[in-house]
PDB file with SEQRES, HELIX, SHEET and CRYST1 records, atoms N, CA, C and O in Angstrom:
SEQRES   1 A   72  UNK UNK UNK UNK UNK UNK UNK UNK UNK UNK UNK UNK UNK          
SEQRES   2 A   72  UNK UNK UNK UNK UNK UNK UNK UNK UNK UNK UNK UNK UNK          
SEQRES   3 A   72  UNK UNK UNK UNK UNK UNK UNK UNK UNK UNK UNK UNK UNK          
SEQRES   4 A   72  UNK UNK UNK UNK UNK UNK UNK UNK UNK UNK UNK UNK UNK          
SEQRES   5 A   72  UNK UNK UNK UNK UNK UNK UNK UNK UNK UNK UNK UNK UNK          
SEQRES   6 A   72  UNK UNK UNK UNK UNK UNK UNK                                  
HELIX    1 AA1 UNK A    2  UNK A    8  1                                   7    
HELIX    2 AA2 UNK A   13  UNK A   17  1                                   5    
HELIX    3 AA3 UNK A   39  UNK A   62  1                                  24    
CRYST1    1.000    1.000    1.000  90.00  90.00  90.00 P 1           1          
ATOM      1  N   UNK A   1      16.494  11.015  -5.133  1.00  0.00           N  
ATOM      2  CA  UNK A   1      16.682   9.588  -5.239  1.00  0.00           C  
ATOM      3  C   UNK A   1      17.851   9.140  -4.371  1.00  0.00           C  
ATOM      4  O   UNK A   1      17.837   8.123  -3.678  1.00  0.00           O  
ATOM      5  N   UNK A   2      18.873  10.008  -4.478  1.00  0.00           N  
ATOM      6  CA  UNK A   2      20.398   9.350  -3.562  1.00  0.00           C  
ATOM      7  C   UNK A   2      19.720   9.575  -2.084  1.00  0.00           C  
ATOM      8  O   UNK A   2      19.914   8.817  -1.133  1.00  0.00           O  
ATOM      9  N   UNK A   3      18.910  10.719  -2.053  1.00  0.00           N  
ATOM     10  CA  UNK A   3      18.180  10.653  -0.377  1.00  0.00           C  
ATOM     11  C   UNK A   3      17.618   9.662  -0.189  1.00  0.00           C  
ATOM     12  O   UNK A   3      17.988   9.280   0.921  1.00  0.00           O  
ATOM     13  N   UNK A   4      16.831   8.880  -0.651  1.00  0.00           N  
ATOM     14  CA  UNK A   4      16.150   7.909  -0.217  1.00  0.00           C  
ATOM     15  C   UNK A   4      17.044   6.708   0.046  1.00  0.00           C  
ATOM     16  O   UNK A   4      17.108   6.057   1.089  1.00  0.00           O  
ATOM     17  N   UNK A   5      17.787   6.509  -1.188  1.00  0.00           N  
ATOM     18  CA  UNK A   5      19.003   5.364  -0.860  1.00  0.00           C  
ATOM     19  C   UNK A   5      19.815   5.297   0.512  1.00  0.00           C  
ATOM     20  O   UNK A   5      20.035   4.350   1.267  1.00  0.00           O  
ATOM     21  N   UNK A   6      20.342   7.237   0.588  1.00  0.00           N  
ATOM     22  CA  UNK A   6      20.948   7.415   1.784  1.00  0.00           C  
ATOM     23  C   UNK A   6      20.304   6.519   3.164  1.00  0.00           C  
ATOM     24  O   UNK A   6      20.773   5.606   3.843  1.00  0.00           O  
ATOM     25  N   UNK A   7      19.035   7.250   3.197  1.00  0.00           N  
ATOM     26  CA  UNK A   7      17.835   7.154   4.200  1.00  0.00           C  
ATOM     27  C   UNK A   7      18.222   5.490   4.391  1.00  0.00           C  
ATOM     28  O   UNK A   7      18.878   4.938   5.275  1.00  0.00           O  
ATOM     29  N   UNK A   8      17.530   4.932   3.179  1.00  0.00           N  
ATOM     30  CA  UNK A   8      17.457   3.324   3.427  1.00  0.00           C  
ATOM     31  C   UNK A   8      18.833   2.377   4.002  1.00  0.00           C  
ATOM     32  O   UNK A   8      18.661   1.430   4.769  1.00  0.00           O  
ATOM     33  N   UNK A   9      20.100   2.760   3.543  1.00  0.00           N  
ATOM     34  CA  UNK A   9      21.160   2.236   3.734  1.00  0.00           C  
ATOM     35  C   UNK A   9      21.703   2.542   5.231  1.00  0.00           C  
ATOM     36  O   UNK A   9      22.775   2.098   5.643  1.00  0.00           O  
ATOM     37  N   UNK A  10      20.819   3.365   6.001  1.00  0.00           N  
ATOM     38  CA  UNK A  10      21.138   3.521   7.582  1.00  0.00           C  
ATOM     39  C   UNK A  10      20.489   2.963   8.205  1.00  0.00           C  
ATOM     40  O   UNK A  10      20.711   2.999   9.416  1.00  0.00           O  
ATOM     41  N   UNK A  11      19.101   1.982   7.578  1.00  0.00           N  
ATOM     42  CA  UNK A  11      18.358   1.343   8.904  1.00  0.00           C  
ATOM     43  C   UNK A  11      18.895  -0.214   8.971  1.00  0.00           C  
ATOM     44  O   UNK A  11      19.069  -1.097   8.130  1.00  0.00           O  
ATOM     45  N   UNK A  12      19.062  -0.109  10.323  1.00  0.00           N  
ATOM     46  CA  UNK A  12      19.634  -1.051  10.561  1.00  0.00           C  
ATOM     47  C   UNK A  12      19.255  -2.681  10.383  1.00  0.00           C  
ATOM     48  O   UNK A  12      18.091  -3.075  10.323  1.00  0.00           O  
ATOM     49  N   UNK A  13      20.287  -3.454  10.318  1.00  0.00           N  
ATOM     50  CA  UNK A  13      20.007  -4.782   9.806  1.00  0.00           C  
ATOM     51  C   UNK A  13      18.828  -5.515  10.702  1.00  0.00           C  
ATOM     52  O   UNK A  13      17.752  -5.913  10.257  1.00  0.00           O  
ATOM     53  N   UNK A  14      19.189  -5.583  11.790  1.00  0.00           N  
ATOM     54  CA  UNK A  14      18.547  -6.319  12.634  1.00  0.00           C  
ATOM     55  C   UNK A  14      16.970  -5.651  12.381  1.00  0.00           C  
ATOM     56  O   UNK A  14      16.074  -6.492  12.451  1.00  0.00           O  
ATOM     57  N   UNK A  15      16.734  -4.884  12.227  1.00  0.00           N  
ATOM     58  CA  UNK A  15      15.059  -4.356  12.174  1.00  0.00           C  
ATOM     59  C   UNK A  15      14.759  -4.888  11.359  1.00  0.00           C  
ATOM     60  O   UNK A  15      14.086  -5.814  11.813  1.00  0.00           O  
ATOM     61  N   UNK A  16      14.830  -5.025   9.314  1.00  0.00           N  
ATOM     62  CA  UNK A  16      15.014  -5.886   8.867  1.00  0.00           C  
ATOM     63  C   UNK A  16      14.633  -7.218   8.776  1.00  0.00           C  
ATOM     64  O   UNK A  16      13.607  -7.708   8.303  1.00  0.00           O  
ATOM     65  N   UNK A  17      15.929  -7.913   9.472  1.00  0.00           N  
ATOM     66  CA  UNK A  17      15.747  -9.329   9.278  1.00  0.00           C  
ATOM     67  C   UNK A  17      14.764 -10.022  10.476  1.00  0.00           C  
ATOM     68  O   UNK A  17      14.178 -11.078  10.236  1.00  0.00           O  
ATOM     69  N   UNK A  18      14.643  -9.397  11.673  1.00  0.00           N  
ATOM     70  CA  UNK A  18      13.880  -9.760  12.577  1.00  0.00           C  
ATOM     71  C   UNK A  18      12.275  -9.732  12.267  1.00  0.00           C  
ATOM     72  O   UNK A  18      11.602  -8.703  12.197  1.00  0.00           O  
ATOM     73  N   UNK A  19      11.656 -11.465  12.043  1.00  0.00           N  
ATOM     74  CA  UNK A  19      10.501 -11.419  12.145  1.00  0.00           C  
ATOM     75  C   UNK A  19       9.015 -10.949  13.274  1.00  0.00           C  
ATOM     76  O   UNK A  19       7.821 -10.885  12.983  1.00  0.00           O  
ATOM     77  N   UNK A  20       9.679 -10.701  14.514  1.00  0.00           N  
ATOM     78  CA  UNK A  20       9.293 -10.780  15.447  1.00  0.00           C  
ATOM     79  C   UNK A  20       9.309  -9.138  16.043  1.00  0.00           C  
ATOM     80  O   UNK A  20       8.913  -9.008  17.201  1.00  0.00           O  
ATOM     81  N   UNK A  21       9.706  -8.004  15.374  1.00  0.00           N  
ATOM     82  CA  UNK A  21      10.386  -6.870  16.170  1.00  0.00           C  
ATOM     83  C   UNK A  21       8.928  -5.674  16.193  1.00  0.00           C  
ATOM     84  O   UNK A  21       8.858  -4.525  16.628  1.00  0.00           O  
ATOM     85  N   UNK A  22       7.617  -6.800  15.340  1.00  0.00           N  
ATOM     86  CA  UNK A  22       6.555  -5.544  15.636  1.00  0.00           C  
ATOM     87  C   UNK A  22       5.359  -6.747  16.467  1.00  0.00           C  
ATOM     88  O   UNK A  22       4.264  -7.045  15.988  1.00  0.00           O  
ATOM     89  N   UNK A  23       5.852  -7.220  17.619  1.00  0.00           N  
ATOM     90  CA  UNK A  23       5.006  -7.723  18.386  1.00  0.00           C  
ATOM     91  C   UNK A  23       3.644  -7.495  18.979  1.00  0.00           C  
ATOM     92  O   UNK A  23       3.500  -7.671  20.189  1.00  0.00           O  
ATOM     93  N   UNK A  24       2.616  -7.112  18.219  1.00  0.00           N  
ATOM     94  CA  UNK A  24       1.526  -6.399  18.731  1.00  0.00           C  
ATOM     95  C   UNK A  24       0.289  -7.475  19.893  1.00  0.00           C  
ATOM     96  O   UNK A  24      -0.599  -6.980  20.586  1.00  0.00           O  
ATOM     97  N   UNK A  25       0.585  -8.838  19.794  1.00  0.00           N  
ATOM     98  CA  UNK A  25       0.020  -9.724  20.632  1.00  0.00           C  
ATOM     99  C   UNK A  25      -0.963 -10.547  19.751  1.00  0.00           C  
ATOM    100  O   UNK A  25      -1.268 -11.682  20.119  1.00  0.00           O  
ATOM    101  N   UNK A  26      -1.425 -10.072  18.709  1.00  0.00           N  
ATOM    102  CA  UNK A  26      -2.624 -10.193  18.281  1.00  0.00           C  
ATOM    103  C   UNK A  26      -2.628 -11.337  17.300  1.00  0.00           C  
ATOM    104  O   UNK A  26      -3.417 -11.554  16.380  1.00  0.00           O  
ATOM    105  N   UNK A  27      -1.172 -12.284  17.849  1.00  0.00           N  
ATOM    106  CA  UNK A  27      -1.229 -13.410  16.846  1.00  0.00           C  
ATOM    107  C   UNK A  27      -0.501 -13.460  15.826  1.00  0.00           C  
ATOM    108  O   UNK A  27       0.301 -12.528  15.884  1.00  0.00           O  
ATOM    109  N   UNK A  28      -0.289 -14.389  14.437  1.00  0.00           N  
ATOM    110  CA  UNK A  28       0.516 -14.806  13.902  1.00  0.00           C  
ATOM    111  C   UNK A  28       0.619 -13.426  13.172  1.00  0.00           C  
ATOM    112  O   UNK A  28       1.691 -12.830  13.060  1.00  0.00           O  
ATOM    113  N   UNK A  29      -0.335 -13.051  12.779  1.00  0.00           N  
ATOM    114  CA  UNK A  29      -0.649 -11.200  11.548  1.00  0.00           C  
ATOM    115  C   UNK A  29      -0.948 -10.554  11.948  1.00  0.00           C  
ATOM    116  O   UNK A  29      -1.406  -9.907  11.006  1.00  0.00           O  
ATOM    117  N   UNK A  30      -1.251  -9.693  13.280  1.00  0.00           N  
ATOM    118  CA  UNK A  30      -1.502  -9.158  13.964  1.00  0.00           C  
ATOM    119  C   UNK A  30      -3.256  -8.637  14.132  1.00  0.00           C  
ATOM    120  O   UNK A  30      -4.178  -9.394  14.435  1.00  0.00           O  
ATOM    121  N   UNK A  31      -3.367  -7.220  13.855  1.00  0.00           N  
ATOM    122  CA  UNK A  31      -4.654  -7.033  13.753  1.00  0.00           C  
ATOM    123  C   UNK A  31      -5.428  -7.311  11.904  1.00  0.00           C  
ATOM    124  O   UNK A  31      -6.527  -6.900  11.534  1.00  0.00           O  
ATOM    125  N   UNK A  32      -4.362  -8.152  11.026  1.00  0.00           N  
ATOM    126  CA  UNK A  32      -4.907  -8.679   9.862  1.00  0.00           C  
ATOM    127  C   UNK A  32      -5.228 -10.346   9.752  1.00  0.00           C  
ATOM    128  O   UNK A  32      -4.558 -11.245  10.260  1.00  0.00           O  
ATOM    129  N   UNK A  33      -6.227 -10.456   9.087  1.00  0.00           N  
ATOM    130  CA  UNK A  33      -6.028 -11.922   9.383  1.00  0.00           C  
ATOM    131  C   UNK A  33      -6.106 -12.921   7.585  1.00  0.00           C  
ATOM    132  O   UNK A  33      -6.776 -12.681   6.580  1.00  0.00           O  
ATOM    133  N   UNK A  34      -5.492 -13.592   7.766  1.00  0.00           N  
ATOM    134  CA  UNK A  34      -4.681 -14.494   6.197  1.00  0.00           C  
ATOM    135  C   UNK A  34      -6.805 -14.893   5.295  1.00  0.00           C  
ATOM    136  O   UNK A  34      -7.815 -15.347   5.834  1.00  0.00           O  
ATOM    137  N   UNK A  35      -6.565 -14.454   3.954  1.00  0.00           N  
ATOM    138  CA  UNK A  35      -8.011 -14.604   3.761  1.00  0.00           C  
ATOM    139  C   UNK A  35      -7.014 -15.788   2.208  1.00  0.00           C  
ATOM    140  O   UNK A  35      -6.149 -15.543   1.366  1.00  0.00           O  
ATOM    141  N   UNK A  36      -7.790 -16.950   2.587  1.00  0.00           N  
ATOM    142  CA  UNK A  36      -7.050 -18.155   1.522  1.00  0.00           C  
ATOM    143  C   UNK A  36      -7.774 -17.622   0.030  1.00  0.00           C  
ATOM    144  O   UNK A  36      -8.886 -17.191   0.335  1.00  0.00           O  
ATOM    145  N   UNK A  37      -7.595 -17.517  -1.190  1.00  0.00           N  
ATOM    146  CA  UNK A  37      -7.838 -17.421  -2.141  1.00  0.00           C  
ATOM    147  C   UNK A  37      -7.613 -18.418  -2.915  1.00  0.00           C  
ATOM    148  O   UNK A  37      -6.602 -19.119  -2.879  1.00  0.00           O  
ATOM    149  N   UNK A  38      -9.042 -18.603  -4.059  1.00  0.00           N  
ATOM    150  CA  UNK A  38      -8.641 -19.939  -4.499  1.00  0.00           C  
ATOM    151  C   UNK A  38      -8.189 -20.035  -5.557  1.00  0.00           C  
ATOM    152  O   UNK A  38      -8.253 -19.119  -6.376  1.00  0.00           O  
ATOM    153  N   UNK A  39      -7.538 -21.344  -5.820  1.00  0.00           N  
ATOM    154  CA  UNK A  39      -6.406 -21.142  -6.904  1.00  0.00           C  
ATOM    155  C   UNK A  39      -6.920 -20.828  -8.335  1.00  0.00           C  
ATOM    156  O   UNK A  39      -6.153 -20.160  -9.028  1.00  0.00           O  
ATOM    157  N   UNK A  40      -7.712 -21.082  -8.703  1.00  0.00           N  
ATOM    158  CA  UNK A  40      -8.410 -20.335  -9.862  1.00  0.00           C  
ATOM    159  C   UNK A  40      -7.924 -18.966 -10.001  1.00  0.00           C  
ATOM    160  O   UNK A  40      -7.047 -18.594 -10.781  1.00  0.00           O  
ATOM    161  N   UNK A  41      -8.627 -18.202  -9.110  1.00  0.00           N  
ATOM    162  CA  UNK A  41      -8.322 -16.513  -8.878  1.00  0.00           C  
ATOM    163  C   UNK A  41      -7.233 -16.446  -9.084  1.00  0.00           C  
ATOM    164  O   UNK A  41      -6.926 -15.848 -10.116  1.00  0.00           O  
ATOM    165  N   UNK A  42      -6.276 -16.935  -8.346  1.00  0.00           N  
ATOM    166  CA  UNK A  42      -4.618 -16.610  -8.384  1.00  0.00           C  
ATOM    167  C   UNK A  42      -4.357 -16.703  -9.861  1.00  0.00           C  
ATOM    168  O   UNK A  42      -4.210 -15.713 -10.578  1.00  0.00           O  
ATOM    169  N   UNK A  43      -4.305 -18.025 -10.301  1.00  0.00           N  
ATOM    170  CA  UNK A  43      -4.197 -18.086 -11.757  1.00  0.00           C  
ATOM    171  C   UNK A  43      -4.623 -17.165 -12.242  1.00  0.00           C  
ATOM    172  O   UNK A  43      -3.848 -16.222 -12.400  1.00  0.00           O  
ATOM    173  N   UNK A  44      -6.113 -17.018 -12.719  1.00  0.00           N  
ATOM    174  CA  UNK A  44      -6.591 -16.131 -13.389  1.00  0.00           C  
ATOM    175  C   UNK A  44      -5.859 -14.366 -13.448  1.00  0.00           C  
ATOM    176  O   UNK A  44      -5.528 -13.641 -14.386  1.00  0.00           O  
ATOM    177  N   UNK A  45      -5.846 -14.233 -12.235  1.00  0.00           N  
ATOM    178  CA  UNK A  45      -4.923 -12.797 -11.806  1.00  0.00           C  
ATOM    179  C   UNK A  45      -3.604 -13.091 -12.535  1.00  0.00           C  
ATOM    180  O   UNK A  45      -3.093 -12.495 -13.483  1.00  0.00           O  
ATOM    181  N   UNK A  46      -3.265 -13.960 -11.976  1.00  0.00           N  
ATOM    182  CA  UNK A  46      -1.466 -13.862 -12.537  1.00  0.00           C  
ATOM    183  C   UNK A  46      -1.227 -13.629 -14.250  1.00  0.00           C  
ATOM    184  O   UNK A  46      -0.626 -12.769 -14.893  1.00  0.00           O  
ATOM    185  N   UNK A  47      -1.900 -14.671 -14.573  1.00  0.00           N  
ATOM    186  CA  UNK A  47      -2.393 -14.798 -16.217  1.00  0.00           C  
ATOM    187  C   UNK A  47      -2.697 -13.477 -16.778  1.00  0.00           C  
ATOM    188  O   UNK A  47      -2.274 -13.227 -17.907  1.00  0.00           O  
ATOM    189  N   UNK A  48      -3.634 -12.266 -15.893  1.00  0.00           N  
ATOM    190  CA  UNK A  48      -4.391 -11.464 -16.203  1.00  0.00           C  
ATOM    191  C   UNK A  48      -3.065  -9.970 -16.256  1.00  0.00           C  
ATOM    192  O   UNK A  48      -3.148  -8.876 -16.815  1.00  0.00           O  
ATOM    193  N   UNK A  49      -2.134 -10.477 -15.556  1.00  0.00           N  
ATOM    194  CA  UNK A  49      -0.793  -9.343 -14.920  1.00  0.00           C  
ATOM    195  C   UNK A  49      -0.215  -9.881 -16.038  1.00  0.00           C  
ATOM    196  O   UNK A  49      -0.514  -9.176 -17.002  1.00  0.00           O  
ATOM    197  N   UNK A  50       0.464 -10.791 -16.346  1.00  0.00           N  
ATOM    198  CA  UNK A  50       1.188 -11.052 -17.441  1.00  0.00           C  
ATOM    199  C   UNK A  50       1.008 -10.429 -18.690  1.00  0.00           C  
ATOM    200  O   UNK A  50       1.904  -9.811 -19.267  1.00  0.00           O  
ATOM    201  N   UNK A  51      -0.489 -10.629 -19.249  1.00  0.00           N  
ATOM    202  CA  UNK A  51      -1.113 -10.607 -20.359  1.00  0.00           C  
ATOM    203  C   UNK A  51      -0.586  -8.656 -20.445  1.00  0.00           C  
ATOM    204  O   UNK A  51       0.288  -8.114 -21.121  1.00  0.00           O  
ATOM    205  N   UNK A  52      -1.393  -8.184 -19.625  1.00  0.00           N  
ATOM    206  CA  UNK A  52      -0.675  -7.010 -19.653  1.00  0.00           C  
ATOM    207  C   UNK A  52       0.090  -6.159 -20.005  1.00  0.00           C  
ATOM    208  O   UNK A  52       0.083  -5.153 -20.716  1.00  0.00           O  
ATOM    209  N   UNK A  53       1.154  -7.042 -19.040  1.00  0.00           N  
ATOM    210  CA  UNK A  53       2.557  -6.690 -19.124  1.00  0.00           C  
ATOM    211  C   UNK A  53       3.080  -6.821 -20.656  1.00  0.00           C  
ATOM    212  O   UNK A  53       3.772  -5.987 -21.239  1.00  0.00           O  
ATOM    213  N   UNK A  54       2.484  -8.341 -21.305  1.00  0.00           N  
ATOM    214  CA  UNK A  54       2.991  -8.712 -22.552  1.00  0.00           C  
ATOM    215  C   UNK A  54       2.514  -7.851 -23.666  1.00  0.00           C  
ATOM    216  O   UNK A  54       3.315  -7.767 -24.597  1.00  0.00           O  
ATOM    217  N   UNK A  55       1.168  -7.052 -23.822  1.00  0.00           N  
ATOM    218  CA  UNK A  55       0.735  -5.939 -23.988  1.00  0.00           C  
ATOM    219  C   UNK A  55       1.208  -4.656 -24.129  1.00  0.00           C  
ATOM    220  O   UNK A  55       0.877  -4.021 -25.130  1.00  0.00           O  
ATOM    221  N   UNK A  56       2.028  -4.095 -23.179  1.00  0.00           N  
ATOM    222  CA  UNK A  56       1.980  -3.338 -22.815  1.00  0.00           C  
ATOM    223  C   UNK A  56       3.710  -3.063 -23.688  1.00  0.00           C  
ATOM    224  O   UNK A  56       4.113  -2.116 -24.363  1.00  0.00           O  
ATOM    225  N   UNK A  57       4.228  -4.069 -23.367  1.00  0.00           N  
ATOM    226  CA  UNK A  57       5.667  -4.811 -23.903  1.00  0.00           C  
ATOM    227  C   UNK A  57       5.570  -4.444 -25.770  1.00  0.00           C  
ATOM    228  O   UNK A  57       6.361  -3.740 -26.397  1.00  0.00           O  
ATOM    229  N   UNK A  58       4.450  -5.115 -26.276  1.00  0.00           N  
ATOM    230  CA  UNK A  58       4.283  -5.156 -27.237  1.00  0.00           C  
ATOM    231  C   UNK A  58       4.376  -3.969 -27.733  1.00  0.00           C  
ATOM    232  O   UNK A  58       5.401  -3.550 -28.270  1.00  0.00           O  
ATOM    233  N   UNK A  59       3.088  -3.172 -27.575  1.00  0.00           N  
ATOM    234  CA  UNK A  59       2.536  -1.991 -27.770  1.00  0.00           C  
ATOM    235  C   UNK A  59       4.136  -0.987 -27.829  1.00  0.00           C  
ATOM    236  O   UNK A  59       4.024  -0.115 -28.690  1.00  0.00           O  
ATOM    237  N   UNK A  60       5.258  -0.957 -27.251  1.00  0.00           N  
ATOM    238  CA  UNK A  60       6.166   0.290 -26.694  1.00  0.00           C  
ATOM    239  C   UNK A  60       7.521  -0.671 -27.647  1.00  0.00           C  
ATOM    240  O   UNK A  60       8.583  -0.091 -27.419  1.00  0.00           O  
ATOM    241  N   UNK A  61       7.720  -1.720 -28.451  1.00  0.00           N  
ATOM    242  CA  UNK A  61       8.237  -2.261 -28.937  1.00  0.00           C  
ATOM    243  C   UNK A  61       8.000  -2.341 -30.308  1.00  0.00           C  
ATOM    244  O   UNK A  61       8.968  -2.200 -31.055  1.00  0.00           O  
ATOM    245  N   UNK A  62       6.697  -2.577 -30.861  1.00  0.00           N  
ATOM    246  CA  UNK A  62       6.544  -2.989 -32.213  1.00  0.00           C  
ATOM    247  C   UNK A  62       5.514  -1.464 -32.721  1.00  0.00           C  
ATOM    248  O   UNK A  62       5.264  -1.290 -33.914  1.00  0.00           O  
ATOM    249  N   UNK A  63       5.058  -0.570 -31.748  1.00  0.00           N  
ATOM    250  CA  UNK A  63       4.663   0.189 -32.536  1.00  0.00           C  
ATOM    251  C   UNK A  63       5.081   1.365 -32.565  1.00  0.00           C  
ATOM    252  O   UNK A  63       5.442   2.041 -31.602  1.00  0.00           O  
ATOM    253  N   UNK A  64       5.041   1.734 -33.945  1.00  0.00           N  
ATOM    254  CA  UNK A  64       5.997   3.006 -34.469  1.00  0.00           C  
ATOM    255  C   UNK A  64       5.544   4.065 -34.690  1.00  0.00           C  
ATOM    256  O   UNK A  64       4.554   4.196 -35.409  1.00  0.00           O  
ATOM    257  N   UNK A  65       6.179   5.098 -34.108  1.00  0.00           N  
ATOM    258  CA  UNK A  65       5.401   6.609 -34.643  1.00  0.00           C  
ATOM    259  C   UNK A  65       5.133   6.275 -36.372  1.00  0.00           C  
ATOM    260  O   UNK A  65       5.733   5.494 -37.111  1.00  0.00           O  
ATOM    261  N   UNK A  66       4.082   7.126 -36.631  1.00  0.00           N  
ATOM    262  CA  UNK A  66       4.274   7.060 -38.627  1.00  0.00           C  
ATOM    263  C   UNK A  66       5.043   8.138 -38.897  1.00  0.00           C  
ATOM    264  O   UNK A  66       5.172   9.244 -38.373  1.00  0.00           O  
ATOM    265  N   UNK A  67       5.712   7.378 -40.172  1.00  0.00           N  
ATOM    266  CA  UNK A  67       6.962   8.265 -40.620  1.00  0.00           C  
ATOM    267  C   UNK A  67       6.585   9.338 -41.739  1.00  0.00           C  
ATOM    268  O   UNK A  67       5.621   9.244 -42.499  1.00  0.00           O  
ATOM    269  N   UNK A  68       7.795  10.685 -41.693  1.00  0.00           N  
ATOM    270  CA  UNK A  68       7.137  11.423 -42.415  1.00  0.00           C  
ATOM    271  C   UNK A  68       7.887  11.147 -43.777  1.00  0.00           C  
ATOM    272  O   UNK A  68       9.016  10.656 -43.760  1.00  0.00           O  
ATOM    273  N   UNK A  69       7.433  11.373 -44.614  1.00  0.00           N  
ATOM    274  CA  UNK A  69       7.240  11.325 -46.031  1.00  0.00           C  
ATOM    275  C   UNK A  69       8.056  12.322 -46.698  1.00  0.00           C  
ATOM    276  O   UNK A  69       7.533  13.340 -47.152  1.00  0.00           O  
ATOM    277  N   UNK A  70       9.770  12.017 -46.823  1.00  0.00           N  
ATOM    278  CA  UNK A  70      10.686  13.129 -47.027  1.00  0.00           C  
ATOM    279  C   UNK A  70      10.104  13.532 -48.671  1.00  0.00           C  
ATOM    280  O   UNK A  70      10.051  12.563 -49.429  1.00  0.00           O  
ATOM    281  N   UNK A  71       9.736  14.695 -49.167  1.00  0.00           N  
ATOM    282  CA  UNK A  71       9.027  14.990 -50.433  1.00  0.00           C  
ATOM    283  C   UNK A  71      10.399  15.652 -51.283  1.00  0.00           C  
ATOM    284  O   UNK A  71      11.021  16.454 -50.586  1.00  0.00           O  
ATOM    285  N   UNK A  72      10.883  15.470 -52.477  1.00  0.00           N  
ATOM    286  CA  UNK A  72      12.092  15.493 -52.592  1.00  0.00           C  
ATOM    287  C   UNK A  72      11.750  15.988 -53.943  1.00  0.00           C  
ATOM    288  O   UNK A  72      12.643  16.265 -54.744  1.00  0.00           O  
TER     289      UNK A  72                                                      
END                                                                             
């Protein structure tokens, strides 16, 4: 893990912040091109990631191993 940090904390700024530094010709995205999605989908997806998450949240929060039964 500190390798990777290392790794990352040496490339330099300017590569980075420069929008322009992988110029392939091929236009605003290069050899990809922007596909519009409609806002339904987005919603629906986002809604669908949340729900999830809130799920998933739940599940690792409110549920409990069962306890054992100290017999005395």
């Amino acid at each position: 893990m500190l390798m990777l940090l290392g790794a990352i904390a040496f490339i330099p700024v300017e590569a980075i912040a420069s929008p322009h530094h992988h110029d392939h010709g091929g236009g605003e995205y290069g050899k990809f091109s922007k596909i519009e999605q409609p806002l339904g989908l987005k919603v629906g997806i986002t809604l669908a990631g949340i729900g999830l998450i809130g799920l998933e949240l739940w599940w690792f929060m409110f549920s409990e191993p069962p306890r054992k039964k100290s017999s005395d």
